[in-house]
Backbone as JSON Lines, residues from 0, in Angstrom:
{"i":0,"aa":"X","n":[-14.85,44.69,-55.03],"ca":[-13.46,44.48,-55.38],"c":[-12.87,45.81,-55.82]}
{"i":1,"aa":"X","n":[-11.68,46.18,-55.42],"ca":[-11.12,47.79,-55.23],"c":[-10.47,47.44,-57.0]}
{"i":2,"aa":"X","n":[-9.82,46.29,-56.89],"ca":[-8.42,46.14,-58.27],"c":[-9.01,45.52,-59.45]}
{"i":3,"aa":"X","n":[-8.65,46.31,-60.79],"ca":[-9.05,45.44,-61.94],"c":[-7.53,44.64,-62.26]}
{"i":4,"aa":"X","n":[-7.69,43.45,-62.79],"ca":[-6.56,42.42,-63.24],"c":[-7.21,42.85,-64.45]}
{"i":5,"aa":"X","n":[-4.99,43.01,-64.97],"ca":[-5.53,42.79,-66.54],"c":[-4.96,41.74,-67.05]}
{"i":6,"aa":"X","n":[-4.71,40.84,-68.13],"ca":[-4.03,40.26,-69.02],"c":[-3.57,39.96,-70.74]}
{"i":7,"aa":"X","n":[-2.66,39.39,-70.89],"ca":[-2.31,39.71,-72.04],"c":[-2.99,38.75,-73.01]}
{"i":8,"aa":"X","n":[-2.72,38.78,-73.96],"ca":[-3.13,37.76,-75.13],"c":[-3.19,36.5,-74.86]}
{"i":9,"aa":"X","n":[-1.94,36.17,-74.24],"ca":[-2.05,34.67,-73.69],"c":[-2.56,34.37,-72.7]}
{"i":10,"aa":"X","n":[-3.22,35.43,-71.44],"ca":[-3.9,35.11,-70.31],"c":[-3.12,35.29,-69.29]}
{"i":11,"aa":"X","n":[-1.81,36.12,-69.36],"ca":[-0.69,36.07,-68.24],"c":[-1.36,37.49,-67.17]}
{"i":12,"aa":"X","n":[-1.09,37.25,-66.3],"ca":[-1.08,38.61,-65.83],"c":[-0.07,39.28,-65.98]}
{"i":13,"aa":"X","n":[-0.55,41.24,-66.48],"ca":[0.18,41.77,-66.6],"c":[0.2,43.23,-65.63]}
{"i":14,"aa":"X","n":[-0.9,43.44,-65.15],"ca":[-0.67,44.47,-63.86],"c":[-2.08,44.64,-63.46]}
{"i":15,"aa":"X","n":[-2.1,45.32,-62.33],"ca":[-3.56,45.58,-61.86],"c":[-2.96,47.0,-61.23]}
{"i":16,"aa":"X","n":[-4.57,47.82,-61.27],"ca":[-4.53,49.14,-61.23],"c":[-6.18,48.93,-60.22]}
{"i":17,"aa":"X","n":[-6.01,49.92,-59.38],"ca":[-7.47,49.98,-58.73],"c":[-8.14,51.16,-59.31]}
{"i":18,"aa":"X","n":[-9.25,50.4,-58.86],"ca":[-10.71,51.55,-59.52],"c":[-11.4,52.54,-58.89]}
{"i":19,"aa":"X","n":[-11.33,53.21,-60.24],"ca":[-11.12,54.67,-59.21],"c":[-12.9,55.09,-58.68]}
{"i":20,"aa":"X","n":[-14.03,54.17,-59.19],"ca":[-15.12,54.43,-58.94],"c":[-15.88,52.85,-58.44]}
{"i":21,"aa":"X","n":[-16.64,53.11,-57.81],"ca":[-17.35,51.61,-57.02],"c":[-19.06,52.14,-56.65]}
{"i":22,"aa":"X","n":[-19.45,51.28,-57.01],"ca":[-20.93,51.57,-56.82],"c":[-21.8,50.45,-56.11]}
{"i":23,"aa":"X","n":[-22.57,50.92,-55.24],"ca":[-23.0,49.89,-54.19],"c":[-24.72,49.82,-53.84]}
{"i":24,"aa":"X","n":[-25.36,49.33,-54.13],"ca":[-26.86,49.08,-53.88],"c":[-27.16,49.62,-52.39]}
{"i":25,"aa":"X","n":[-27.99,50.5,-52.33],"ca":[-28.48,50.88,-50.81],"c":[-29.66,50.27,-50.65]}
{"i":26,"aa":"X","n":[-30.65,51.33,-49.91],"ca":[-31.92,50.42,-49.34],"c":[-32.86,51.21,-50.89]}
{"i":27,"aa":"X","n":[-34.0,50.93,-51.25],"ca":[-35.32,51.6,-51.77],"c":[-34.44,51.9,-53.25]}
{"i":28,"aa":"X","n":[-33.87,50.83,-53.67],"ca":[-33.55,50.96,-54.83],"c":[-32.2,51.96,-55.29]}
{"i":29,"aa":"X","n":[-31.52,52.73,-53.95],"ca":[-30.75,53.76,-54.23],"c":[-29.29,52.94,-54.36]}
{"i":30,"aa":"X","n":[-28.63,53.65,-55.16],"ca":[-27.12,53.39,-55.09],"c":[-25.59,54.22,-54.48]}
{"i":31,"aa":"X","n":[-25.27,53.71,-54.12],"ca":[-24.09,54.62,-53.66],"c":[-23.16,54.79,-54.34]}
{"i":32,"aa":"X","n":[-22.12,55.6,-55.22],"ca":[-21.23,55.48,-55.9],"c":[-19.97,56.57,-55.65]}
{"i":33,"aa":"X","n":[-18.84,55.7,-54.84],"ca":[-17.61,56.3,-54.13],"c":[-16.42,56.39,-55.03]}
{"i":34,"aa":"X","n":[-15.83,56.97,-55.01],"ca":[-14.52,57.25,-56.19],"c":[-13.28,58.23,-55.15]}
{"i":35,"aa":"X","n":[-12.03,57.56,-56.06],"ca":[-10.63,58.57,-55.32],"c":[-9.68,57.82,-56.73]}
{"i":36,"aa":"X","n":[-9.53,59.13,-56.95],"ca":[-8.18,58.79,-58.33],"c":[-8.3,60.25,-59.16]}
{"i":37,"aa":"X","n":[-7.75,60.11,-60.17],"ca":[-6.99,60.59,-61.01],"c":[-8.55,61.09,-62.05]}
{"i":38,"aa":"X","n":[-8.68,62.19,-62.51],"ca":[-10.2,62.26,-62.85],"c":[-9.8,63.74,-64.46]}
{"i":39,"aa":"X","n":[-10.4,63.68,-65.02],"ca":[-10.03,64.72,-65.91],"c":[-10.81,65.92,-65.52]}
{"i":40,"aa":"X","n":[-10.15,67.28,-66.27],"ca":[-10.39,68.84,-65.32],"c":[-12.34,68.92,-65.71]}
{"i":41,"aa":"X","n":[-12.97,68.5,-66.42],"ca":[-14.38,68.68,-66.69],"c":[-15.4,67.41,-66.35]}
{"i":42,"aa":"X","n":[-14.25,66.52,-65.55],"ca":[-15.47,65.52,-65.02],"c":[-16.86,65.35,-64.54]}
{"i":43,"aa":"X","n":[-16.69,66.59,-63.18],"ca":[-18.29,66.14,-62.79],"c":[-19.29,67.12,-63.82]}
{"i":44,"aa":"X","n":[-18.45,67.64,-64.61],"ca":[-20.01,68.12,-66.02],"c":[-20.41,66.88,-66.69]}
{"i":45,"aa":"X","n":[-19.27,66.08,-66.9],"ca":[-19.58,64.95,-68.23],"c":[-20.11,63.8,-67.35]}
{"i":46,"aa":"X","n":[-19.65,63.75,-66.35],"ca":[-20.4,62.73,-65.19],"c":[-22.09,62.78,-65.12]}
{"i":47,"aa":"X","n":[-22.08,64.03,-64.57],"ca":[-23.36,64.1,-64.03],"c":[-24.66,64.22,-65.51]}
{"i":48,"aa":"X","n":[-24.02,64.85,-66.43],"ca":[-25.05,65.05,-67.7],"c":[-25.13,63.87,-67.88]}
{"i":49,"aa":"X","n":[-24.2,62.73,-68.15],"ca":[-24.45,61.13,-68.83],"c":[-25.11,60.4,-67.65]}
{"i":50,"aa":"X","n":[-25.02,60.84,-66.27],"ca":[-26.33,59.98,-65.41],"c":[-27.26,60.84,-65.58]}
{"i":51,"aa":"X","n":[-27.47,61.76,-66.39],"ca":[-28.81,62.07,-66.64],"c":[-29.16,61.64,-67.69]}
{"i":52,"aa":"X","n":[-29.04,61.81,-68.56],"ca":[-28.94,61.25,-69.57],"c":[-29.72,59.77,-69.49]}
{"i":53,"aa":"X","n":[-28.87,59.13,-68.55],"ca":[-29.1,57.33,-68.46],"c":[-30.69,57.85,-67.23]}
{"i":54,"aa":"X","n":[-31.15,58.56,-66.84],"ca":[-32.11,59.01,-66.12],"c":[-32.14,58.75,-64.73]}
{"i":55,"aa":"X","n":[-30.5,58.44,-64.51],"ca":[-30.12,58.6,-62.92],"c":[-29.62,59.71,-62.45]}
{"i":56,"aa":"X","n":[-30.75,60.28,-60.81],"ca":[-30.81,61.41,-60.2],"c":[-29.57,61.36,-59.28]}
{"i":57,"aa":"X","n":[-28.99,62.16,-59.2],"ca":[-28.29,62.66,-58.07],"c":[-28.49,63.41,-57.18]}
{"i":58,"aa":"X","n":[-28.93,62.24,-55.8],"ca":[-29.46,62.95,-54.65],"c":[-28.7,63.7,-53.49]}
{"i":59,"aa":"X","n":[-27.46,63.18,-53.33],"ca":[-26.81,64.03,-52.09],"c":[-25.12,63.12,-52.98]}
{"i":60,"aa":"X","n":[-24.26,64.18,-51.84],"ca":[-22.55,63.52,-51.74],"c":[-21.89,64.41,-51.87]}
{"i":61,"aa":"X","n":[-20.93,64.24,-52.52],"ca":[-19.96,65.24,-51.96],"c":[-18.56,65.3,-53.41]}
{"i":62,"aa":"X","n":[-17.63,65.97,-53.55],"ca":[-16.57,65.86,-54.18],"c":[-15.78,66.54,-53.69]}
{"i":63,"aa":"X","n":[-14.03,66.39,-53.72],"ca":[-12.92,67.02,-53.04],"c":[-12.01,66.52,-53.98]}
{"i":64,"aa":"X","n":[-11.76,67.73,-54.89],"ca":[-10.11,67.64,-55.3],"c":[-9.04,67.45,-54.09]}
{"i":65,"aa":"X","n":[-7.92,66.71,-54.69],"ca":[-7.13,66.07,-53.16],"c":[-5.63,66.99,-53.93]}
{"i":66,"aa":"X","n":[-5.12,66.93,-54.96],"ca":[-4.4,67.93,-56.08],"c":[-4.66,68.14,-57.4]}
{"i":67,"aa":"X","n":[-3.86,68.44,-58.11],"ca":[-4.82,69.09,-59.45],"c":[-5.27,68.63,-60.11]}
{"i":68,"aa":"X","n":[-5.35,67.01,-60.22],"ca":[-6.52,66.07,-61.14],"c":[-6.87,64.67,-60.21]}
{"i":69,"aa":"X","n":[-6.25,64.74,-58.75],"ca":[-7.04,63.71,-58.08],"c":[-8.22,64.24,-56.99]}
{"i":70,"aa":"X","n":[-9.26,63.41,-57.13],"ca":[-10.68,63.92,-56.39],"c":[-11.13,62.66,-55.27]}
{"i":71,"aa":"X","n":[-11.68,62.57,-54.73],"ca":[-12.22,61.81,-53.95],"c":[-13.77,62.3,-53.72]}
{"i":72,"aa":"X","n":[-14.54,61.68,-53.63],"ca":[-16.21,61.58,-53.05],"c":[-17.04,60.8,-53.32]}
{"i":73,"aa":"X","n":[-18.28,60.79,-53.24],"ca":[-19.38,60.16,-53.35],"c":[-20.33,60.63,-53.63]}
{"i":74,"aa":"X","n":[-21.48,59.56,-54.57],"ca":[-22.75,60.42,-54.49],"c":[-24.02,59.05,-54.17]}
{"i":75,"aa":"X","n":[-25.01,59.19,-53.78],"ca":[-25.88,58.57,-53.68],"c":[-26.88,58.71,-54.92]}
{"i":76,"aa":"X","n":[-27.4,58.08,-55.35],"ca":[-28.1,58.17,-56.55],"c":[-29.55,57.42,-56.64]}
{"i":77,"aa":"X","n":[-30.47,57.77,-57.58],"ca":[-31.69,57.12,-57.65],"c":[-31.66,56.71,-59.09]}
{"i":78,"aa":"X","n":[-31.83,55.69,-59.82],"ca":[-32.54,55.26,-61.5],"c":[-33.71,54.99,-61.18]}
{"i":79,"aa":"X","n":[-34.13,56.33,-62.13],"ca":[-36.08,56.66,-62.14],"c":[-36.14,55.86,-63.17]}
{"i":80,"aa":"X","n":[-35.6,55.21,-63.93],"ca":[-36.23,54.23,-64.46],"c":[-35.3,52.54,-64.44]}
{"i":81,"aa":"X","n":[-35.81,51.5,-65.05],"ca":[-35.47,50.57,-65.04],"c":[-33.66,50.46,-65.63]}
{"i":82,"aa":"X","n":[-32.72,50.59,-64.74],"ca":[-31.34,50.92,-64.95],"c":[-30.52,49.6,-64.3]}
{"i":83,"aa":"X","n":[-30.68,48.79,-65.72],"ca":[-30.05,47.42,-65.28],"c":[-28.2,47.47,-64.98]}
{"i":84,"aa":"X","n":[-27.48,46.54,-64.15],"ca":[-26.41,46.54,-64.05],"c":[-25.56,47.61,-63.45]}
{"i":85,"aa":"X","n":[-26.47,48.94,-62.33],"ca":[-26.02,50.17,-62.23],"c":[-24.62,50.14,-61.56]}
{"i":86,"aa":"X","n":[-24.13,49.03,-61.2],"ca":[-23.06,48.55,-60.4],"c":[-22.23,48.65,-61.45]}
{"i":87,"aa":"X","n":[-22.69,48.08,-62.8],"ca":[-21.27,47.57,-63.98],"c":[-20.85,48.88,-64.82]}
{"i":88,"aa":"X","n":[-21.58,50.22,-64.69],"ca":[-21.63,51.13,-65.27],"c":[-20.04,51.45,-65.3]}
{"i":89,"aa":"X","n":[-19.4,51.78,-66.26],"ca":[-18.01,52.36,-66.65],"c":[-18.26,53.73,-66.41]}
{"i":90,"aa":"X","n":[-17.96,53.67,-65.43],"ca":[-18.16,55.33,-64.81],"c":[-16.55,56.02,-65.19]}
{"i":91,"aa":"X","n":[-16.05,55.68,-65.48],"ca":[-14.22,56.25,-65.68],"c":[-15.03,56.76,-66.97]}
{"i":92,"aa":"X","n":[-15.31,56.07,-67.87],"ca":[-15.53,56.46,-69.27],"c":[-16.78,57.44,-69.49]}
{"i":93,"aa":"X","n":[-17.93,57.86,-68.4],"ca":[-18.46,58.6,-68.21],"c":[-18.62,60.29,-67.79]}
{"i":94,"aa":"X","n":[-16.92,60.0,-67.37],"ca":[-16.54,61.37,-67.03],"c":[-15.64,61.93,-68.17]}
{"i":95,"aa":"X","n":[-15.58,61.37,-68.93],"ca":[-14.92,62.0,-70.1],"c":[-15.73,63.21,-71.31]}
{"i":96,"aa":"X","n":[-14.97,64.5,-71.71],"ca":[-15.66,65.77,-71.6],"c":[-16.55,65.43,-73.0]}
{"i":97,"aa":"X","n":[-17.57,65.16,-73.5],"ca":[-18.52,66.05,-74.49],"c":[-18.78,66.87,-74.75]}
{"i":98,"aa":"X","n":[-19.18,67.3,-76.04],"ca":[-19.77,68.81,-76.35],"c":[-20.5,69.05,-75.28]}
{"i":99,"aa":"X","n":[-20.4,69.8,-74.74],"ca":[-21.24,70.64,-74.35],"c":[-22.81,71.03,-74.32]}
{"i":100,"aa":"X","n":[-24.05,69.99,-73.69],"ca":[-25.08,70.41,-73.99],"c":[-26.31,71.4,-74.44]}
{"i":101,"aa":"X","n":[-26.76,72.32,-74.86],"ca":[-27.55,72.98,-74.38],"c":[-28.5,72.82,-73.61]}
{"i":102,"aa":"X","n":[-28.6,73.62,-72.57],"ca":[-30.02,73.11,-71.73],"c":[-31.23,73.48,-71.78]}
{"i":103,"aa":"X","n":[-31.41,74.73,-72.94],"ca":[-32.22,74.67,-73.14],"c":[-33.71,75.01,-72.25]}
{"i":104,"aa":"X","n":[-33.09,75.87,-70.96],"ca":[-34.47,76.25,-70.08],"c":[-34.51,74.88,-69.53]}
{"i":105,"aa":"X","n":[-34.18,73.65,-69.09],"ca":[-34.99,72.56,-68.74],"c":[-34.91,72.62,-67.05]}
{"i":106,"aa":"X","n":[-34.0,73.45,-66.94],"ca":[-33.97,73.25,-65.02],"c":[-33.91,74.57,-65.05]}
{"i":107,"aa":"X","n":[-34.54,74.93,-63.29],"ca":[-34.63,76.0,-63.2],"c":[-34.02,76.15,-61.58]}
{"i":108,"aa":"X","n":[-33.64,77.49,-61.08],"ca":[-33.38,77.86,-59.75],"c":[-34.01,78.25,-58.86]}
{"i":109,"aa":"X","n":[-34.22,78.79,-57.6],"ca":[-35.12,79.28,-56.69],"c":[-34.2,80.29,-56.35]}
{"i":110,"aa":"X","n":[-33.04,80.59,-55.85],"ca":[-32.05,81.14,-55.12],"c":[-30.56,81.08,-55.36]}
{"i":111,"aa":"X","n":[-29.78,82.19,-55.72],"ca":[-27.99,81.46,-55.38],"c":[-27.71,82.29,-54.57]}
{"i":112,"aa":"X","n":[-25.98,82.23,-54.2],"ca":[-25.44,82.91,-53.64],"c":[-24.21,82.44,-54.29]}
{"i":113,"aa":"X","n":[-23.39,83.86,-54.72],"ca":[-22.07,83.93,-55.38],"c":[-21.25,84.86,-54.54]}
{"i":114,"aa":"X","n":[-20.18,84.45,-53.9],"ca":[-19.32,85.33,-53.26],"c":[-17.76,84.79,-53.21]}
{"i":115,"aa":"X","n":[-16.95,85.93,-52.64],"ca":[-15.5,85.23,-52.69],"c":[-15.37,84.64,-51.55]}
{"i":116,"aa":"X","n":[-14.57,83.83,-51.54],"ca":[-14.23,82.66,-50.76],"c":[-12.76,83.0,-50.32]}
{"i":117,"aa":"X","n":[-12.73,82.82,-48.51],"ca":[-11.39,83.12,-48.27],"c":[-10.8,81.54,-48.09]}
{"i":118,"aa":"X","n":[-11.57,80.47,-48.33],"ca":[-10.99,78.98,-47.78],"c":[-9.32,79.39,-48.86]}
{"i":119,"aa":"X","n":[-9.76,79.65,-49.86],"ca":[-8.16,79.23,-51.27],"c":[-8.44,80.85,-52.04]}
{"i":120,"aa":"X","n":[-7.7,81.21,-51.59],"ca":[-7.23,82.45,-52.41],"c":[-7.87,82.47,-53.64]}
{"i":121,"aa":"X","n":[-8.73,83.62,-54.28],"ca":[-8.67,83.46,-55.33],"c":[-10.54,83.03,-55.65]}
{"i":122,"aa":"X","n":[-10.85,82.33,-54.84],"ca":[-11.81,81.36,-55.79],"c":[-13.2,81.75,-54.81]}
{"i":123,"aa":"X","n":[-14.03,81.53,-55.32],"ca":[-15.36,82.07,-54.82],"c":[-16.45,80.93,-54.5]}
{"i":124,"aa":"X","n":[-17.28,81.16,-54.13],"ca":[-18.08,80.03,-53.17],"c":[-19.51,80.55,-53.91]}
{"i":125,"aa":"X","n":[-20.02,79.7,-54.29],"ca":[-21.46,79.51,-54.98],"c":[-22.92,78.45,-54.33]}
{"i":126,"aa":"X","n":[-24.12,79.37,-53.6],"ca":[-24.73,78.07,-53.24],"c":[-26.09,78.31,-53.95]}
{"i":127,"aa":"X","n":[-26.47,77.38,-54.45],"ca":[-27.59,77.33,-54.72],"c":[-29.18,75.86,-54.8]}
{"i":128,"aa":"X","n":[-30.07,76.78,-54.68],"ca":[-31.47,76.09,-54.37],"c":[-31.64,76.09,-55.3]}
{"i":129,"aa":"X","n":[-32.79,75.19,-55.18],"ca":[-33.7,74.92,-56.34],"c":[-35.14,73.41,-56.11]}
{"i":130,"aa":"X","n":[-36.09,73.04,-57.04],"ca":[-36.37,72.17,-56.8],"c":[-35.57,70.77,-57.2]}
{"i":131,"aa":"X","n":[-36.09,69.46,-56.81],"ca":[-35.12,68.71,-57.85],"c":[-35.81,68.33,-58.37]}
{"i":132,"aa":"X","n":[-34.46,68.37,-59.84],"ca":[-35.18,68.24,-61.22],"c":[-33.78,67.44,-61.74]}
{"i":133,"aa":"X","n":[-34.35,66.12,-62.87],"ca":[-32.96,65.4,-63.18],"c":[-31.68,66.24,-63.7]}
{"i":134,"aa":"X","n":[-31.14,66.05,-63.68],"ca":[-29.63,67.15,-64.87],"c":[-29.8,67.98,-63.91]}
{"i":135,"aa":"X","n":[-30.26,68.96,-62.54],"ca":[-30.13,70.05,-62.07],"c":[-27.92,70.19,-61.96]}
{"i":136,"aa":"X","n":[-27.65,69.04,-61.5],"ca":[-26.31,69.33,-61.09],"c":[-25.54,69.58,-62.52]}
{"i":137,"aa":"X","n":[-25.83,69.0,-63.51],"ca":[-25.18,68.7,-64.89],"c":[-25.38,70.62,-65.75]}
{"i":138,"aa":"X","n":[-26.43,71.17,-65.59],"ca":[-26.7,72.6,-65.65],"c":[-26.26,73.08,-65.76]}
{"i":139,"aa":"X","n":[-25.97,73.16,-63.86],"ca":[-25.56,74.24,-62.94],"c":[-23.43,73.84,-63.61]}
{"i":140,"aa":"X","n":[-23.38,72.86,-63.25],"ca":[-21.68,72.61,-63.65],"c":[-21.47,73.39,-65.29]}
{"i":141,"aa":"X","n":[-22.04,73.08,-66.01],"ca":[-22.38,73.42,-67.22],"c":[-22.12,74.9,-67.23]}
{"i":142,"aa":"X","n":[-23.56,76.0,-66.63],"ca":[-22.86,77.31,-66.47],"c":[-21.26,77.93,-65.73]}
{"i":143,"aa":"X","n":[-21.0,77.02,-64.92],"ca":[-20.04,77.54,-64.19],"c":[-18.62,77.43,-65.32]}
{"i":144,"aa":"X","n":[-18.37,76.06,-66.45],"ca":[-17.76,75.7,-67.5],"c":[-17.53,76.92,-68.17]}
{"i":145,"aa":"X","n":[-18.75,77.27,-68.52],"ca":[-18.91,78.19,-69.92],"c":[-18.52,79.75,-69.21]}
{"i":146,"aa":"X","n":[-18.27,79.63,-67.89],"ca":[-17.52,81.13,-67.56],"c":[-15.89,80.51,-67.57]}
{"i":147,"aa":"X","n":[-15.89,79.83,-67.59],"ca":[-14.12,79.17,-67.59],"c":[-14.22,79.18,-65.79]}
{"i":148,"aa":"X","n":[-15.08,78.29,-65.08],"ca":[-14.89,78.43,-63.44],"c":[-14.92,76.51,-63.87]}
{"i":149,"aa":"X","n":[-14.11,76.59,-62.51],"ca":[-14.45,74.68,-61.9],"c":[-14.31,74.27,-60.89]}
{"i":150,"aa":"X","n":[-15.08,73.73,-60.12],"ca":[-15.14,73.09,-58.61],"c":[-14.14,72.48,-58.26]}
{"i":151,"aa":"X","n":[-13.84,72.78,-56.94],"ca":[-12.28,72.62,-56.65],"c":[-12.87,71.21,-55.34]}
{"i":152,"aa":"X","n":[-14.07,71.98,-54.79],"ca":[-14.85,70.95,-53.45],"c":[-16.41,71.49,-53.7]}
{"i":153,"aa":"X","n":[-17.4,70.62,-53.42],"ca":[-18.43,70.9,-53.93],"c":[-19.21,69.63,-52.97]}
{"i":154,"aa":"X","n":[-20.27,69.98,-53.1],"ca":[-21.44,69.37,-51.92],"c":[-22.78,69.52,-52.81]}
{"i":155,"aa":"X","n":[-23.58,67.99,-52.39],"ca":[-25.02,68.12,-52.99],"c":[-26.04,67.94,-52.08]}
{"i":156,"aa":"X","n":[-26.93,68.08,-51.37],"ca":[-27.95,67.66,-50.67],"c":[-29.7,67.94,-51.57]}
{"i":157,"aa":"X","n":[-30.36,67.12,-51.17],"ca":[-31.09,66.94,-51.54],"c":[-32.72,65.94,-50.65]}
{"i":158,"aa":"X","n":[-33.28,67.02,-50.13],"ca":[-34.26,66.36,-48.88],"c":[-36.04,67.18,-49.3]}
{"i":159,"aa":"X","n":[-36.76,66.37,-49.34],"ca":[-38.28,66.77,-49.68],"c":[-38.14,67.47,-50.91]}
{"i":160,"aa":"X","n":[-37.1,66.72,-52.14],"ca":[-37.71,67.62,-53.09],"c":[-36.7,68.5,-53.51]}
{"i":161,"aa":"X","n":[-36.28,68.98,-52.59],"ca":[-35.89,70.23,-52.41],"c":[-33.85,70.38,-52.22]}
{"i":162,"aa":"X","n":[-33.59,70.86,-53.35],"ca":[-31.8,70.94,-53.55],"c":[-31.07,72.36,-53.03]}
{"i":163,"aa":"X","n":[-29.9,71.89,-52.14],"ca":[-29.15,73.21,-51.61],"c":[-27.92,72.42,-52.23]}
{"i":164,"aa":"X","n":[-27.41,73.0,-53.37],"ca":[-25.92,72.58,-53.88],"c":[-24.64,73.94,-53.49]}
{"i":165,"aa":"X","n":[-23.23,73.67,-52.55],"ca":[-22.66,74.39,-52.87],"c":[-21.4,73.59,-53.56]}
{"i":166,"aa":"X","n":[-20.93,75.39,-53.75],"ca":[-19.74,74.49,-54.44],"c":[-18.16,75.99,-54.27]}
{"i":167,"aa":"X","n":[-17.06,75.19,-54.52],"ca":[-16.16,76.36,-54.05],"c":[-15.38,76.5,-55.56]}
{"i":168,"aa":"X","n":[-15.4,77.26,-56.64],"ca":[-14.92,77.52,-57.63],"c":[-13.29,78.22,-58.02]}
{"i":169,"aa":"X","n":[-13.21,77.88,-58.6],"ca":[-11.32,78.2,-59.39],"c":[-11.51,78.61,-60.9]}
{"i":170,"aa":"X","n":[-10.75,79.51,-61.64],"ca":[-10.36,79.25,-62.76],"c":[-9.51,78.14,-62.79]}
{"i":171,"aa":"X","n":[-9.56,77.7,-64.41],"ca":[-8.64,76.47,-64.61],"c":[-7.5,77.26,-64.28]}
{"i":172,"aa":"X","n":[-6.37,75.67,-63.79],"ca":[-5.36,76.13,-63.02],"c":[-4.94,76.82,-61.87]}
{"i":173,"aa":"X","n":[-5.9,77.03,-61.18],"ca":[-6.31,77.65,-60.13],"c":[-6.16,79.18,-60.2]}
{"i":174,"aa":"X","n":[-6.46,79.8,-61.28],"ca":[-6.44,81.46,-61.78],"c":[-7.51,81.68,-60.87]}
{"i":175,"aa":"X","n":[-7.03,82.9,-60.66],"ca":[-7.93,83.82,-59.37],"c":[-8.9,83.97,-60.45]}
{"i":176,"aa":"X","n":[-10.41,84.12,-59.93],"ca":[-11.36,84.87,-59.87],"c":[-12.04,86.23,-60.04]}
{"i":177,"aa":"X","n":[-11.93,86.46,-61.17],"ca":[-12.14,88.04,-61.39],"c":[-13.37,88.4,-60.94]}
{"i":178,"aa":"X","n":[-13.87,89.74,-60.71],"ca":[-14.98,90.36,-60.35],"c":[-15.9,90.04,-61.61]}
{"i":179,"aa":"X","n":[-15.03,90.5,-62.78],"ca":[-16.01,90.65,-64.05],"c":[-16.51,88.82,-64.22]}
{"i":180,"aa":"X","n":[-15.33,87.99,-63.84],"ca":[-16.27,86.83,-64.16],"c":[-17.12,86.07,-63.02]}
{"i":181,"aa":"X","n":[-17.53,86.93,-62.19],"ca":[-18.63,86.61,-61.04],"c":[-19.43,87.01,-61.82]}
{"i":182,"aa":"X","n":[-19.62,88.8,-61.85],"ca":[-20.82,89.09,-62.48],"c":[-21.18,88.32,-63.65]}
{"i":183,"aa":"X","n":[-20.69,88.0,-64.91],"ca":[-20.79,86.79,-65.82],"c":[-21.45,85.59,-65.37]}
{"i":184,"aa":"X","n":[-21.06,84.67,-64.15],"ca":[-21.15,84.14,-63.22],"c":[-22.91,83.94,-62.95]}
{"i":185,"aa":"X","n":[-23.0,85.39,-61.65],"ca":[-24.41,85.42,-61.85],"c":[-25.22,86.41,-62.74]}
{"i":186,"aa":"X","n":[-25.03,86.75,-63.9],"ca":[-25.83,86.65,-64.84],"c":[-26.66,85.9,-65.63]}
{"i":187,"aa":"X","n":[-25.59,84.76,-65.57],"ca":[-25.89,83.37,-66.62],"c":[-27.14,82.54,-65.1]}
{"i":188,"aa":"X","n":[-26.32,82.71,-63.96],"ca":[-27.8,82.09,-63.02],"c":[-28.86,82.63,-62.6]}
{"i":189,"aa":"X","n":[-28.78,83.96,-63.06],"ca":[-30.03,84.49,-62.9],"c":[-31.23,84.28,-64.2]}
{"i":190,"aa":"X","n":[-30.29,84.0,-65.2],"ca":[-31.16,83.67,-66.47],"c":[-32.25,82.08,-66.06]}
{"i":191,"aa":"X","n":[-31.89,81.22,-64.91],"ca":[-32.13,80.34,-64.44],"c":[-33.71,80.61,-63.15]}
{"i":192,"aa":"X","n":[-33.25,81.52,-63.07],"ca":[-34.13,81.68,-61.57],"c":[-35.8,82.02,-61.5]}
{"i":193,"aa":"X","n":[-36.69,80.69,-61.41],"ca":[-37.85,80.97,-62.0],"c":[-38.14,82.2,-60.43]}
């Protein structure tokens, strides 16, 4: 079902709004979870840390800002552990920003690549490997935050193990991209790179 009904005190209807996230059972226990709406500027950090958190992996999908706070994509997902109701999850309320984790060394990299990007003026293109490890995406979003960068379109794959994430970066507001905050950039991912 795309629309939530709401009602009032007395049970009247008073409007329905559709949902901006839907999650769908695949085969081998995996879930699919598709979204298009209205999303706040630090979502897929607070997204992806709280399905880690809940100890659901994010295996492949995709995200696309559509303008400056609506996104559209998907991700396919695994719960490594017993993750009842993964369908009923309030995922709207999951993308909302938290402190800021430390990570603390817990994921590590194999490879990036940081360069400028001619797709959007301004903004630079980041890909990186690694093995998979839960929170890898929640991290990696995490460092890119703490340079003041944010994914404008971004891609996850994930096959034998093995993660190639890119992603196409902006300052907030779509502020160009300085040199000095690449190098910043990959400094902070090289601190990553076993």
């Amino acid at each position: 079902m795309n629309s939530l009904l709401e009602t009032d005190m007395a049970g009247n209807l008073i409007r329905s709004r559709k949902r901006i996230f839907n999650a769908y059972p695949l085969h081998s226990g995996l879930y699919k979870i598709d979204f298009s709406g209205n999303l706040p500027l630090n979502w897929a950090g607070a997204l992806t840390r709280n399905l880690a958190d809940k100890n659901i992996n994010i295996l492949s999908g995709f995200a696309k800002r559509i303008t400056t706070s609506r996104w559209m994509g998907e991700f396919v997902v695994n719960p490594l552990s017993a993750v009842t109701g993964i369908s009923e999850l309030d995922f709207a309320s999951l993308t909302r920003a938290t402190a800021p984790q430390p990570d603390n060394g817990r994921v590590s990299i194999i490879k990036f690549i940081v360069k400028k990007c001619f797709k959007a003026n301004g903004s630079i293109y980041v890909e990186i490997e690694g093995r998979d490890q839960i929170g890898f995406l929640s991290v990696v979003l995490n460092r890119f935050v703490s340079c003041g960068l944010f994914p404008w379109d971004f891609s996850i794959h994930t096959e034998n193990g093995y993660i190639q994430d890119k992603f196409h970066l902006m300052g907030p507001g779509g502020v160009d991209v300085s040199t000095k905050i690449m190098k910043l950039l990959e400094s902070k991912l090289n601190q990553m790179v076993i």
